[in-house]
BADREN-929230 format. One record per residue (C-alpha): x, y, z; residue in one letter. Coordinates in steps of 0.05 Angstrom, whole numbers, padded with zeros to 5 digits. Layout:
// residues N
<site east="X" north="Y" up="Z" aa="A"/>
...
//
This chain:
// residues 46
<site east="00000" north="00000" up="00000" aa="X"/>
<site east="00025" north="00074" up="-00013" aa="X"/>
<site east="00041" north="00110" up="00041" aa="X"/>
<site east="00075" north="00173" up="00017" aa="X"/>
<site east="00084" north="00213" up="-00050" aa="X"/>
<site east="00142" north="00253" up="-00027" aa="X"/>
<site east="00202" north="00240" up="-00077" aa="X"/>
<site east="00262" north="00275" up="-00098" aa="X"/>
<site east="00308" north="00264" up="-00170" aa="X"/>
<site east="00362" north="00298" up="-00197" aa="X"/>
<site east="00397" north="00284" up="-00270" aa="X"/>
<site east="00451" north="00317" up="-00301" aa="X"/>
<site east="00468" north="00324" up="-00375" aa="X"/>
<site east="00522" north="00349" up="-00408" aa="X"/>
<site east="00530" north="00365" up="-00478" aa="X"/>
<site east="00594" north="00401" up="-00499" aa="X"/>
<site east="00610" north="00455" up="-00464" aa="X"/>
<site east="00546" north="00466" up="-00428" aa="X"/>
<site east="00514" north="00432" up="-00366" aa="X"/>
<site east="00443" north="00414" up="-00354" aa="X"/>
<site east="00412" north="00401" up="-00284" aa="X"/>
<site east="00351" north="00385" up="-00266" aa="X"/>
<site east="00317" north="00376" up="-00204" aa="X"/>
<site east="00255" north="00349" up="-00187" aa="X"/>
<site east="00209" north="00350" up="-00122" aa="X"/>
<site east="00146" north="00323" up="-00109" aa="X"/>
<site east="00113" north="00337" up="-00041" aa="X"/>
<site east="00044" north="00310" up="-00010" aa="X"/>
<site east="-00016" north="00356" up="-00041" aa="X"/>
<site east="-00064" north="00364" up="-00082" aa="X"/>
<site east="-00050" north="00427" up="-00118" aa="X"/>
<site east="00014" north="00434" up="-00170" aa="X"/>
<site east="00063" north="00488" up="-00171" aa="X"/>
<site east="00113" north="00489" up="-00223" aa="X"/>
<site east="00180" north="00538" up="-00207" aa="X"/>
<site east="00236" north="00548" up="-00262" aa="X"/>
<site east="00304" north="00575" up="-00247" aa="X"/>
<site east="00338" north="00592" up="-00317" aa="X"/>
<site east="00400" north="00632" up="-00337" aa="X"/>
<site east="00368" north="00698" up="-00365" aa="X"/>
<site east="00395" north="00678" up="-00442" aa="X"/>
<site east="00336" north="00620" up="-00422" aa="X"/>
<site east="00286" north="00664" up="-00399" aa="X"/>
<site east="00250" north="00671" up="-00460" aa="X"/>
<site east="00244" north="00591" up="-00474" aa="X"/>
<site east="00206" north="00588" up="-00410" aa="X"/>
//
């Protein structure tokens, strides 16, 4: 049986001279909130 949804992942890419990270938390609750921290050359993917 389930007991908790609380998880946590992390992957990391490179490809050439850049780095990717991501990280990814989930918490208990019902409601989503999505946050994005870019570099401002980023920003206007988002």
């Amino acid at each position: 049986m389930l007991k908790s949804m609380t998880g946590f992942g992390r992957a990391e890419k490179n490809a050439g001279d850049k780095t990717f990270l991501v990280d990814i938390k989930s918490l208990n609750g019902k409601q989503f909130e999505l946050q994005l921290r870019l570099p401002a050359m980023l920003k206007p993917f988002e």
